[in-house]
mmCIF file as gemmi writes it, N, C-alpha and C atoms, coordinates in Angstrom:
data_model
loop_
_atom_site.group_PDB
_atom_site.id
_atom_site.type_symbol
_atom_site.label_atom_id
_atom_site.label_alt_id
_atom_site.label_comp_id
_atom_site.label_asym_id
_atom_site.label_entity_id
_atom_site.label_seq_id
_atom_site.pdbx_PDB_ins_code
_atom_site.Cartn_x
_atom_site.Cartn_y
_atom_site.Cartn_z
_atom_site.occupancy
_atom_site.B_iso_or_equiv
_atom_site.pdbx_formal_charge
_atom_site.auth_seq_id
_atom_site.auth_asym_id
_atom_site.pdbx_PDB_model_num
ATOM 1 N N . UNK Axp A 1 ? -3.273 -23.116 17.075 1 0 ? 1 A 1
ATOM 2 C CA . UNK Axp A 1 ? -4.253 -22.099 16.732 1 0 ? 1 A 1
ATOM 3 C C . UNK Axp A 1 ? -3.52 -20.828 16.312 1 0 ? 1 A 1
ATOM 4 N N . UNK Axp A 2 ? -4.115 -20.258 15.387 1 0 ? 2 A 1
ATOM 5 C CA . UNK Axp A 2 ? -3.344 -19.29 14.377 1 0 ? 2 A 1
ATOM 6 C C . UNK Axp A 2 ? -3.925 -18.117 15.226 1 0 ? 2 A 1
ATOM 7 N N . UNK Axp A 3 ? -2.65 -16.976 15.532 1 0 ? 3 A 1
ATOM 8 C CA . UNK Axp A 3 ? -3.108 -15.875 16.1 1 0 ? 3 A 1
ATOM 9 C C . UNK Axp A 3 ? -3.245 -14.822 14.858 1 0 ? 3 A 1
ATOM 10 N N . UNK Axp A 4 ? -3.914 -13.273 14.925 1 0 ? 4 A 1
ATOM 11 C CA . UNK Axp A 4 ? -3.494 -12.481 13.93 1 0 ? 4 A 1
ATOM 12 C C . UNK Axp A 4 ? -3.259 -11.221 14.354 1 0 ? 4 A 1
ATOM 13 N N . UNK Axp A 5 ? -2.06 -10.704 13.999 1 0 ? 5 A 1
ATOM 14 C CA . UNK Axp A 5 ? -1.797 -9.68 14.492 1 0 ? 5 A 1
ATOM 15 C C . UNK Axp A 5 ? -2.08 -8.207 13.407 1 0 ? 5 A 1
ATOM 16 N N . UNK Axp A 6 ? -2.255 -7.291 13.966 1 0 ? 6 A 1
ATOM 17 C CA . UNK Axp A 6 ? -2.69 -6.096 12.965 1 0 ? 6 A 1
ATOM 18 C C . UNK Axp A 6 ? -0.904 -5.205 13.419 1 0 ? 6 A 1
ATOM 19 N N . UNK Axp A 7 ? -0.529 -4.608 12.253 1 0 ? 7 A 1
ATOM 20 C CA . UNK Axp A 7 ? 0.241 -4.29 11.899 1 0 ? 7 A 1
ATOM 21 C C . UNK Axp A 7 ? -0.043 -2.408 11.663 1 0 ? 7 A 1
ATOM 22 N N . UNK Axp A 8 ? 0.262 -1.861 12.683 1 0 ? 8 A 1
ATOM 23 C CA . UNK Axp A 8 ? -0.525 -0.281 12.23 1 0 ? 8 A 1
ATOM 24 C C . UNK Axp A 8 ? 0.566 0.742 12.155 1 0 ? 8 A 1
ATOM 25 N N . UNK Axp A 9 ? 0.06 1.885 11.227 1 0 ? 9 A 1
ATOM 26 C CA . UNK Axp A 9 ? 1.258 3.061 11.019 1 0 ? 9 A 1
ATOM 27 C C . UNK Axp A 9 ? 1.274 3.694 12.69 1 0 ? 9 A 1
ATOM 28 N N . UNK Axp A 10 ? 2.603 3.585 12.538 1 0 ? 10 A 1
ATOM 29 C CA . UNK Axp A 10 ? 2.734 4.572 14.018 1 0 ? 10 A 1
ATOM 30 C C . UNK Axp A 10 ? 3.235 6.431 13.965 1 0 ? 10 A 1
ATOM 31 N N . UNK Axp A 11 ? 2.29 6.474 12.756 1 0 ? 11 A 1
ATOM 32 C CA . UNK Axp A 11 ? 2.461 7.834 12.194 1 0 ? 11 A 1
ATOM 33 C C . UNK Axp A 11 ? 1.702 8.317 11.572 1 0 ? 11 A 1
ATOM 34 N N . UNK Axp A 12 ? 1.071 9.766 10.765 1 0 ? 12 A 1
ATOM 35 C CA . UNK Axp A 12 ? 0.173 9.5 9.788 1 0 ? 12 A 1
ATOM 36 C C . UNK Axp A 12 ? 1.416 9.857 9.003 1 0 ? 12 A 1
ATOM 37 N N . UNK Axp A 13 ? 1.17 9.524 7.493 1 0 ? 13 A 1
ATOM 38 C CA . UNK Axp A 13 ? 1.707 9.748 5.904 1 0 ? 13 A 1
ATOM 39 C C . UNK Axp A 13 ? 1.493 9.269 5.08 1 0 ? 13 A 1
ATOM 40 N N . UNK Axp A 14 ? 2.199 9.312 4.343 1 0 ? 14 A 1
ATOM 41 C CA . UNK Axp A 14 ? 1.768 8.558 2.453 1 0 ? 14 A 1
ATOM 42 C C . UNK Axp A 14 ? 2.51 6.983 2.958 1 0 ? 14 A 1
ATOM 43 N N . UNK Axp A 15 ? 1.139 5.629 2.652 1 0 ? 15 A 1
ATOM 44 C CA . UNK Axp A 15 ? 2.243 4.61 2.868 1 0 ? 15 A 1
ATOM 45 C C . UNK Axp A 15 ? 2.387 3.92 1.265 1 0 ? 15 A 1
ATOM 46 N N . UNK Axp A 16 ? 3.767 3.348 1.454 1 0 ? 16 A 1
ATOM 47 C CA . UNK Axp A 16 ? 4.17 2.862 -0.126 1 0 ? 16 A 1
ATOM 48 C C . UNK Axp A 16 ? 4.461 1.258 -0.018 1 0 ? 16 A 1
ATOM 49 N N . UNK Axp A 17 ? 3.704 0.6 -0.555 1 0 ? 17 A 1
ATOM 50 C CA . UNK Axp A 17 ? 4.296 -0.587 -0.948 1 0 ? 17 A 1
ATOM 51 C C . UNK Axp A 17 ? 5.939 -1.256 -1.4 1 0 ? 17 A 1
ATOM 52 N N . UNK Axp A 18 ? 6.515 -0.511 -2.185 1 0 ? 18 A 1
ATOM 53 C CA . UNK Axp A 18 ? 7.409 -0.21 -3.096 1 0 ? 18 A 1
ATOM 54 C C . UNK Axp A 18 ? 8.339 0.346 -2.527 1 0 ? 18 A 1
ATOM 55 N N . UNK Axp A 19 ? 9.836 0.411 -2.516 1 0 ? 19 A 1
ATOM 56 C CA . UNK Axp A 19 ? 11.101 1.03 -2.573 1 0 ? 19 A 1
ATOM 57 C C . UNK Axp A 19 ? 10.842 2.047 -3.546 1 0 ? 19 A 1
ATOM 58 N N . UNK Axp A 20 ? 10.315 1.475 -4.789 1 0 ? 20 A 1
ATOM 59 C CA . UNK Axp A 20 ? 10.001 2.715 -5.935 1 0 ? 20 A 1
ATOM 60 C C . UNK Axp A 20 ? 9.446 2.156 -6.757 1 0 ? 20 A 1
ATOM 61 N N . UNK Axp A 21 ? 8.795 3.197 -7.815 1 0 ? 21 A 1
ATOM 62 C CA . UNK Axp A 21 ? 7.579 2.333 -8.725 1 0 ? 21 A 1
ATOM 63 C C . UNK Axp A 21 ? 7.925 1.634 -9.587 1 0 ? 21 A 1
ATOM 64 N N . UNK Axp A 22 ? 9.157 1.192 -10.077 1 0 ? 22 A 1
ATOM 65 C CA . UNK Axp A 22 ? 9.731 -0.031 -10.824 1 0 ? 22 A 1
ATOM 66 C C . UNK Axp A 22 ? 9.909 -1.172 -10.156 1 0 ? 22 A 1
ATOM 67 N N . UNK Axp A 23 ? 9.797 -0.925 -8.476 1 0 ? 23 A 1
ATOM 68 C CA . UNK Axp A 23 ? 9.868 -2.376 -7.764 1 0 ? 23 A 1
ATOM 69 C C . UNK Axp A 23 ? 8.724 -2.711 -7.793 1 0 ? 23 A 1
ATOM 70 N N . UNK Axp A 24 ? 8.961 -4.262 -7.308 1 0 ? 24 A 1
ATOM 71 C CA . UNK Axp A 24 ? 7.531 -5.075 -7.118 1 0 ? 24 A 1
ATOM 72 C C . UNK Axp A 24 ? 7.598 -4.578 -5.534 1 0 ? 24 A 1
ATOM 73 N N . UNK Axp A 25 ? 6.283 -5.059 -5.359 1 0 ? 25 A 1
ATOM 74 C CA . UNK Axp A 25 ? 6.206 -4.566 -3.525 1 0 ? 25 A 1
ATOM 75 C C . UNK Axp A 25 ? 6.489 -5.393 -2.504 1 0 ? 25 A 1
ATOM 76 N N . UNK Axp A 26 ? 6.886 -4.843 -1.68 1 0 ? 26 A 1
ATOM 77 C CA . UNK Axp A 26 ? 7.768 -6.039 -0.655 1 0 ? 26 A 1
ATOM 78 C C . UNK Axp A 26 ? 7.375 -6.943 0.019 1 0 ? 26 A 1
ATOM 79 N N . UNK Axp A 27 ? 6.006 -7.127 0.023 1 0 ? 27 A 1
ATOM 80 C CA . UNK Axp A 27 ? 5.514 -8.305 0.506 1 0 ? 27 A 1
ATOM 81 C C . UNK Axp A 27 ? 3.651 -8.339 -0.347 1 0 ? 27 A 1
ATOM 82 N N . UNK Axp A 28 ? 3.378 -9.832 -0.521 1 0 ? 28 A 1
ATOM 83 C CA . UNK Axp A 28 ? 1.701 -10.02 -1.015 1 0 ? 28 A 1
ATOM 84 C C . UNK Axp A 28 ? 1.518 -10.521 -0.08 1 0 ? 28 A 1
ATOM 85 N N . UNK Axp A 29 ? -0.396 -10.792 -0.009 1 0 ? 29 A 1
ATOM 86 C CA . UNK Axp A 29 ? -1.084 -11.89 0.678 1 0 ? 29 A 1
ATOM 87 C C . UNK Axp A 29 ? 0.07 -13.372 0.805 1 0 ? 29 A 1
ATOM 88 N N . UNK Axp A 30 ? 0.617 -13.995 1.508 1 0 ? 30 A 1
ATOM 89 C CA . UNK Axp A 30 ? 0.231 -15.13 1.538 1 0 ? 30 A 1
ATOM 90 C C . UNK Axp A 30 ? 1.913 -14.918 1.759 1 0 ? 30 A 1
ATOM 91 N N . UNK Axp A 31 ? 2.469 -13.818 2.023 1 0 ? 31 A 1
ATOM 92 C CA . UNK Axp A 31 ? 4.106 -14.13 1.555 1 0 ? 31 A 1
ATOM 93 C C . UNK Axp A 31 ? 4.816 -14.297 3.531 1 0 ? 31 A 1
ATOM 94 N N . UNK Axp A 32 ? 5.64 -15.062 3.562 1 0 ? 32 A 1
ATOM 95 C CA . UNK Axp A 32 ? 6.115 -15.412 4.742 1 0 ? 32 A 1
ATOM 96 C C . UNK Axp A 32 ? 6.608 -14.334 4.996 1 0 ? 32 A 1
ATOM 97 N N . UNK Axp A 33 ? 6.795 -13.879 6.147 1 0 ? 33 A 1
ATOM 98 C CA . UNK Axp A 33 ? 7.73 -12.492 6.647 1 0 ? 33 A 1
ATOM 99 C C . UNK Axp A 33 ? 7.705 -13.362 8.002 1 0 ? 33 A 1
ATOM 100 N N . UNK Axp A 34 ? 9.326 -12.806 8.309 1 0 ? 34 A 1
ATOM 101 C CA . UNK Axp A 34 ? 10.512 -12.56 9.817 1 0 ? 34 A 1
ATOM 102 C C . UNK Axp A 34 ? 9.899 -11.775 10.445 1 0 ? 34 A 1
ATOM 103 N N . UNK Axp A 35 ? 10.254 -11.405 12.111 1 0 ? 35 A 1
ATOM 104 C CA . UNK Axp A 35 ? 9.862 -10.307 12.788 1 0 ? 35 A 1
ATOM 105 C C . UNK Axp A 35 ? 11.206 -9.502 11.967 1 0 ? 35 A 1
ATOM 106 N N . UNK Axp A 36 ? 10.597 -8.011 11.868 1 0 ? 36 A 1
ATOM 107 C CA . UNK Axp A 36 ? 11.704 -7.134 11.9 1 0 ? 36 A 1
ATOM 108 C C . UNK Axp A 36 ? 11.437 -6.956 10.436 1 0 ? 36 A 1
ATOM 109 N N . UNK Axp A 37 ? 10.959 -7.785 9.63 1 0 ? 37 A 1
ATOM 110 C CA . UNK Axp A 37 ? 11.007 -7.834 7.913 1 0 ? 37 A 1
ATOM 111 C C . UNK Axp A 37 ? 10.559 -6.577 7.315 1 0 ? 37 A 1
ATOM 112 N N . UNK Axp A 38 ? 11.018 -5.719 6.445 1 0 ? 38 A 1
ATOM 113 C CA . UNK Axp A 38 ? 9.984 -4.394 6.09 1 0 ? 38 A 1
ATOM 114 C C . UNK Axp A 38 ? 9.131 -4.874 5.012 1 0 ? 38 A 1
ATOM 115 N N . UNK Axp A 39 ? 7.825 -4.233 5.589 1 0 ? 39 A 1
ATOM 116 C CA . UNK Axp A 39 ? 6.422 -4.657 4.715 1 0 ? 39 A 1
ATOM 117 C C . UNK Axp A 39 ? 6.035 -3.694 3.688 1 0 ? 39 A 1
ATOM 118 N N . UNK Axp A 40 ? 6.819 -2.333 4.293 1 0 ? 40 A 1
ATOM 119 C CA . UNK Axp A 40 ? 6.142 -1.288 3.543 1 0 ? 40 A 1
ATOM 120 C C . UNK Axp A 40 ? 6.699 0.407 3.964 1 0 ? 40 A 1
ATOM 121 N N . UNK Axp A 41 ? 6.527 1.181 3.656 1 0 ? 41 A 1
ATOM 122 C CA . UNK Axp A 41 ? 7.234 2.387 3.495 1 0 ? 41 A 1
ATOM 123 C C . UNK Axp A 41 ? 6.718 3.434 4.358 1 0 ? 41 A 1
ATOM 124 N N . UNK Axp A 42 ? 6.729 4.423 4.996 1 0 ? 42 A 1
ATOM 125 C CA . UNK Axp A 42 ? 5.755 5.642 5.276 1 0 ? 42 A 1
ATOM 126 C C . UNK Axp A 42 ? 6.686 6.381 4.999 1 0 ? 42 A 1
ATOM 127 N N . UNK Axp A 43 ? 5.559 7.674 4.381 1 0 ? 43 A 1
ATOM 128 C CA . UNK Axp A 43 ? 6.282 8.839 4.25 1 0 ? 43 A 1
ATOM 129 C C . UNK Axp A 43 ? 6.014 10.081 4.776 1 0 ? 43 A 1
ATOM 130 N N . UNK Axp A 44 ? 6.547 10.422 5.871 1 0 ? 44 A 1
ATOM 131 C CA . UNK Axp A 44 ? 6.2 12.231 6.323 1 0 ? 44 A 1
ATOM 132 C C . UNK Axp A 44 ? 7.043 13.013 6.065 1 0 ? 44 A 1
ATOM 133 N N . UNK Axp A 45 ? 6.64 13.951 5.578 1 0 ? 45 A 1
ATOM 134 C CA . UNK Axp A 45 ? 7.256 15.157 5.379 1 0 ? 45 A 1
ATOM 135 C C . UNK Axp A 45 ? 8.875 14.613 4.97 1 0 ? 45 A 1
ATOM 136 N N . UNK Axp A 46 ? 8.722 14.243 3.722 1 0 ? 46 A 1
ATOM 137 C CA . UNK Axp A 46 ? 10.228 13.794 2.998 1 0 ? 46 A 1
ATOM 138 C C . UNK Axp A 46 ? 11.007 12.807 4.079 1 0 ? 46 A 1
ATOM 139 N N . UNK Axp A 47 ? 10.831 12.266 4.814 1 0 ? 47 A 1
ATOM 140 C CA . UNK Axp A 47 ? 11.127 11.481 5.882 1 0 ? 47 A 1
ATOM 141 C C . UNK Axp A 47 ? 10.841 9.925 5.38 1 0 ? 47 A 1
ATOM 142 N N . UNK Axp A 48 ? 11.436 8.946 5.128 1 0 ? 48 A 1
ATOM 143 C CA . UNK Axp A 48 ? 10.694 7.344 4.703 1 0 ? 48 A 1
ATOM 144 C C . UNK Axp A 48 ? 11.442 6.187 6.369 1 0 ? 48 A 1
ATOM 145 N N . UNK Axp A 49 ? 10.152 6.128 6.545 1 0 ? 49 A 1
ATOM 146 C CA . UNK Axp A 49 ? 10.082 5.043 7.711 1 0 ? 49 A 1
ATOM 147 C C . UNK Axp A 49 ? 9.692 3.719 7.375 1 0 ? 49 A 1
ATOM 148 N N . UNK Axp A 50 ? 10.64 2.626 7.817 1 0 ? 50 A 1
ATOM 149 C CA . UNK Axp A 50 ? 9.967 1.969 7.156 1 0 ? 50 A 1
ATOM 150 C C . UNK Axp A 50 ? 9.255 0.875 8.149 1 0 ? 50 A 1
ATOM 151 N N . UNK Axp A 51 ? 7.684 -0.007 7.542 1 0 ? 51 A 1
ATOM 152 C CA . UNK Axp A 51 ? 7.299 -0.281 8.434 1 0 ? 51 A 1
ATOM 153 C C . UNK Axp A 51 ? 7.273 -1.906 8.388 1 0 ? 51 A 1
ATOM 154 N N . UNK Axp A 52 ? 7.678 -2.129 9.537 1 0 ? 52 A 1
ATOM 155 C CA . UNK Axp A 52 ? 8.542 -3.717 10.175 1 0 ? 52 A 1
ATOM 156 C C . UNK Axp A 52 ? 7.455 -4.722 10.569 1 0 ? 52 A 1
ATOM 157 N N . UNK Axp A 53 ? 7.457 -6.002 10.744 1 0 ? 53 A 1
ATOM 158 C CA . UNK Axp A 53 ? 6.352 -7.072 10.668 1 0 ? 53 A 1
ATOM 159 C C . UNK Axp A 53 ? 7.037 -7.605 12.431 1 0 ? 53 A 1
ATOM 160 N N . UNK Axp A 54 ? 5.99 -7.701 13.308 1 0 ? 54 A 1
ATOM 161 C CA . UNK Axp A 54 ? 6.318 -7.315 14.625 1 0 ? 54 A 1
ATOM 162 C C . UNK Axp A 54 ? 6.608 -8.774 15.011 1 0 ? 54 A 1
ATOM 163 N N . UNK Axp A 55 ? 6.234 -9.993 14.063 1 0 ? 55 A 1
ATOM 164 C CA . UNK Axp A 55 ? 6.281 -11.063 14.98 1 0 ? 55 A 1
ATOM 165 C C . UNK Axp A 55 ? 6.852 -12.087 13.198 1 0 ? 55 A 1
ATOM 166 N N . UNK Axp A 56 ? 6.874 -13.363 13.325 1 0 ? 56 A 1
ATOM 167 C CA . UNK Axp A 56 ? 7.423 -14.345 12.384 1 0 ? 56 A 1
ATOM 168 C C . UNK Axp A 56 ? 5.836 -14.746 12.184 1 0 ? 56 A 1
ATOM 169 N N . UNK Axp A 57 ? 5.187 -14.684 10.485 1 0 ? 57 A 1
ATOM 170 C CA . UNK Axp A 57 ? 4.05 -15.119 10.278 1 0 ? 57 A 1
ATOM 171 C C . UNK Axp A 57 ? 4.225 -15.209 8.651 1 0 ? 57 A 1
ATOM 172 N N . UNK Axp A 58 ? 2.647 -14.798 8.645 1 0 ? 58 A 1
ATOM 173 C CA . UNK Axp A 58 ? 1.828 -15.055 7.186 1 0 ? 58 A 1
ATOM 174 C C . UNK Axp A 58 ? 1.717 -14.026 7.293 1 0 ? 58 A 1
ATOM 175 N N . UNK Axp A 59 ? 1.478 -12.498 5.798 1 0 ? 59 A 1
ATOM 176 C CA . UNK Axp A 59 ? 0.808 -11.813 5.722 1 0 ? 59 A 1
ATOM 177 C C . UNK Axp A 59 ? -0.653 -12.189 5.251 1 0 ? 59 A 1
ATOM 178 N N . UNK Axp A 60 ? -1.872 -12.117 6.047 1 0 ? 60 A 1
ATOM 179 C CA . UNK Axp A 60 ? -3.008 -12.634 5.716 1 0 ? 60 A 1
ATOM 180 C C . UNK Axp A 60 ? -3.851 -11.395 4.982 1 0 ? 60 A 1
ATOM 181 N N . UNK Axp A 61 ? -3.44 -10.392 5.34 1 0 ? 61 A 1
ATOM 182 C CA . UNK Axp A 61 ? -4.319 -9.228 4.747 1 0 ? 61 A 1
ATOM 183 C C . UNK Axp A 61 ? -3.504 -7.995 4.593 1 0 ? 61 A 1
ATOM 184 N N . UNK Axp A 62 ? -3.833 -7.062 3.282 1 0 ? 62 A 1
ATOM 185 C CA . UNK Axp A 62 ? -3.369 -6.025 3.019 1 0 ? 62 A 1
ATOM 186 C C . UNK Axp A 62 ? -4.536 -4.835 3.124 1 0 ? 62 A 1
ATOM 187 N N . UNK Axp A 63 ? -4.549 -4.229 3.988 1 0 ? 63 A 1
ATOM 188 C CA . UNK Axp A 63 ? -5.218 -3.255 4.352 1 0 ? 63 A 1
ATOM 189 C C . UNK Axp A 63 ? -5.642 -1.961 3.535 1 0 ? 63 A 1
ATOM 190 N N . UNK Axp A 64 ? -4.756 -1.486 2.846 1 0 ? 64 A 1
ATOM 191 C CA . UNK Axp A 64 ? -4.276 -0.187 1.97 1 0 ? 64 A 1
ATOM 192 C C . UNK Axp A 64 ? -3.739 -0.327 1.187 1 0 ? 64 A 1
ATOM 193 N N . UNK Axp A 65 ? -4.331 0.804 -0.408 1 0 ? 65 A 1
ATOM 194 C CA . UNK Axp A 65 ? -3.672 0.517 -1.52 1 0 ? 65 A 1
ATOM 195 C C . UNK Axp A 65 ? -1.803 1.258 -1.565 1 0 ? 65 A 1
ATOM 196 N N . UNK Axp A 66 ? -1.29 1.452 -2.252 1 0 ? 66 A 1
ATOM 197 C CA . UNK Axp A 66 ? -0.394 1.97 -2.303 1 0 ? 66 A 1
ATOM 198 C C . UNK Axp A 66 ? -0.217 3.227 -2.455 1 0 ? 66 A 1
ATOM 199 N N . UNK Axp A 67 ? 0.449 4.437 -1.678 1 0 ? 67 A 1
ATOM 200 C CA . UNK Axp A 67 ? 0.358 5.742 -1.985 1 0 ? 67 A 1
ATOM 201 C C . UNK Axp A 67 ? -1.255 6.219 -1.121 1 0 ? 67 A 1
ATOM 202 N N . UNK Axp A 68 ? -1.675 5.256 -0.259 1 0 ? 68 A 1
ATOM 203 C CA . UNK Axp A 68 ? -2.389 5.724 0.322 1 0 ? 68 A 1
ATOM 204 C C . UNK Axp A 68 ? -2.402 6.529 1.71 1 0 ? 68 A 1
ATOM 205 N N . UNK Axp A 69 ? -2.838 7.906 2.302 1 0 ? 69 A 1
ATOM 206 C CA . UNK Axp A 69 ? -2.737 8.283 2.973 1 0 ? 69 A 1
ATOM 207 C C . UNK Axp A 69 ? -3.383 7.66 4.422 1 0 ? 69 A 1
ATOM 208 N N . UNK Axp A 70 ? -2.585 7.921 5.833 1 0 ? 70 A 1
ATOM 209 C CA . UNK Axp A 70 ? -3.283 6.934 6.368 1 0 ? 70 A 1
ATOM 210 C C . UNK Axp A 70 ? -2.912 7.975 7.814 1 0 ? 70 A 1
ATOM 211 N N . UNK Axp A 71 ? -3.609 7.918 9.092 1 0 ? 71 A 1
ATOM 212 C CA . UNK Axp A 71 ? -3.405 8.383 10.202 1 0 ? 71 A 1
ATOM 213 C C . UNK Axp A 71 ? -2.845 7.762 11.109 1 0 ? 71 A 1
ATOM 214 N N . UNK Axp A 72 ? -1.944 8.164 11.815 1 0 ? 72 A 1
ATOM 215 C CA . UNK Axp A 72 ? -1.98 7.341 13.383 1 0 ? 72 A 1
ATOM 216 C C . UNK Axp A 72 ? -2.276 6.519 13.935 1 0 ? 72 A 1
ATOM 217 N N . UNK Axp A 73 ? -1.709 4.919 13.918 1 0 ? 73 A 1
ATOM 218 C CA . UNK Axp A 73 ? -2.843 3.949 14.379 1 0 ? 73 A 1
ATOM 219 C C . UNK Axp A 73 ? -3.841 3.559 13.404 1 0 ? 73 A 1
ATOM 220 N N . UNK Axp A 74 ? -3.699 3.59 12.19 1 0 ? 74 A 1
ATOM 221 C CA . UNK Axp A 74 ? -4.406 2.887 11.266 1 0 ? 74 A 1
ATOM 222 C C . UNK Axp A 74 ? -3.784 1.731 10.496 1 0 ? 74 A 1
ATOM 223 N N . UNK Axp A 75 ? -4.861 0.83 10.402 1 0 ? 75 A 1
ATOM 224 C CA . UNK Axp A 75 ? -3.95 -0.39 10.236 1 0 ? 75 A 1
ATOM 225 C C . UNK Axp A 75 ? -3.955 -0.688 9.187 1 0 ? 75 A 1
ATOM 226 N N . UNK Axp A 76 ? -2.569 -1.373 8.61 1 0 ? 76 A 1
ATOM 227 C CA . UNK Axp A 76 ? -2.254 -1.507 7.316 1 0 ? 76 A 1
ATOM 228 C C . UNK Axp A 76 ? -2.006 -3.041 6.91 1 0 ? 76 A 1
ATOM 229 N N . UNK Axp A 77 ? -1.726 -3.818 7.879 1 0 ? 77 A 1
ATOM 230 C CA . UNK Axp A 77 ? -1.297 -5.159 7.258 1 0 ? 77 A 1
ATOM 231 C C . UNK Axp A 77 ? -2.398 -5.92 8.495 1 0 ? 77 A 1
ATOM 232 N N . UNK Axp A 78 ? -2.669 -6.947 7.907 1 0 ? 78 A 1
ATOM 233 C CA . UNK Axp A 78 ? -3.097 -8.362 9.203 1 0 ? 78 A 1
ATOM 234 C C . UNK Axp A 78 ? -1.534 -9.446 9.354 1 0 ? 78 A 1
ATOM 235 N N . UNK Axp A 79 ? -1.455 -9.862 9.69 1 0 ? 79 A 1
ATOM 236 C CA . UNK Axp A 79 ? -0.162 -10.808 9.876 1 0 ? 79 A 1
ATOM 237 C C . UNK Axp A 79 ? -0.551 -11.939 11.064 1 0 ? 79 A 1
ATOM 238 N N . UNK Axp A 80 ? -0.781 -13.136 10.026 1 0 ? 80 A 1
ATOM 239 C CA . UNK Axp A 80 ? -1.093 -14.667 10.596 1 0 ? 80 A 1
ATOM 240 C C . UNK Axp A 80 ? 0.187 -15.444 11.489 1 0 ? 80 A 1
ATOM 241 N N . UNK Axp A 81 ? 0.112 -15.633 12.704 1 0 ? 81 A 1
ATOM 242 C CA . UNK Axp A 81 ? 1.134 -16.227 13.241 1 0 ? 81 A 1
ATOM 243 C C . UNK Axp A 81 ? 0.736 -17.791 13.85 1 0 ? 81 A 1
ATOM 244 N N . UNK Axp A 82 ? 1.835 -18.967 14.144 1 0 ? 82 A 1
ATOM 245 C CA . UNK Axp A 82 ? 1.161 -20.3 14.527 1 0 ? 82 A 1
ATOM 246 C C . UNK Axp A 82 ? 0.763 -20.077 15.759 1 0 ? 82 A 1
């Protein structure tokens, strides 16, 4: 039975898909990710954090577009595990 885990900023800022806007983004729906894997970017105050996939799964859902602002505890990825 497939668990799903939610994946949330542990910050508010700008989150980025992308290393930069000529990259593709570091993970889609459906793409396998490692624990530890980076999914995605935050940015505070010129600061880039980046944000890590907590367990070995599926990304099942993308929460937020790119460059979207987000608060504390808002969740950004779903992540399907066996």
């Amino acid at each position: 039975m497939s668990k799903r885990i939610e994946v949330k900023a542990a910050m508010s800022g700008i989150f980025y898909r992308t290393a930069s806007p000529e990259e593709p983004p570091y993970v889609e729906v459906g793409t396998e990710v490692k624990k530890k894997q980076v999914l995605g970017l935050l940015e505070t105050m010129k600061v880039f954090q980046k944000v890590r996939s907590p367990v070995d799964g599926k990304v099942a859902e993308i929460l937020v577009e790119n460059e979207t602002p987000l608060k504390d505890g808002d969740v950004i990825f779903i992540i399907e595990t066996e």
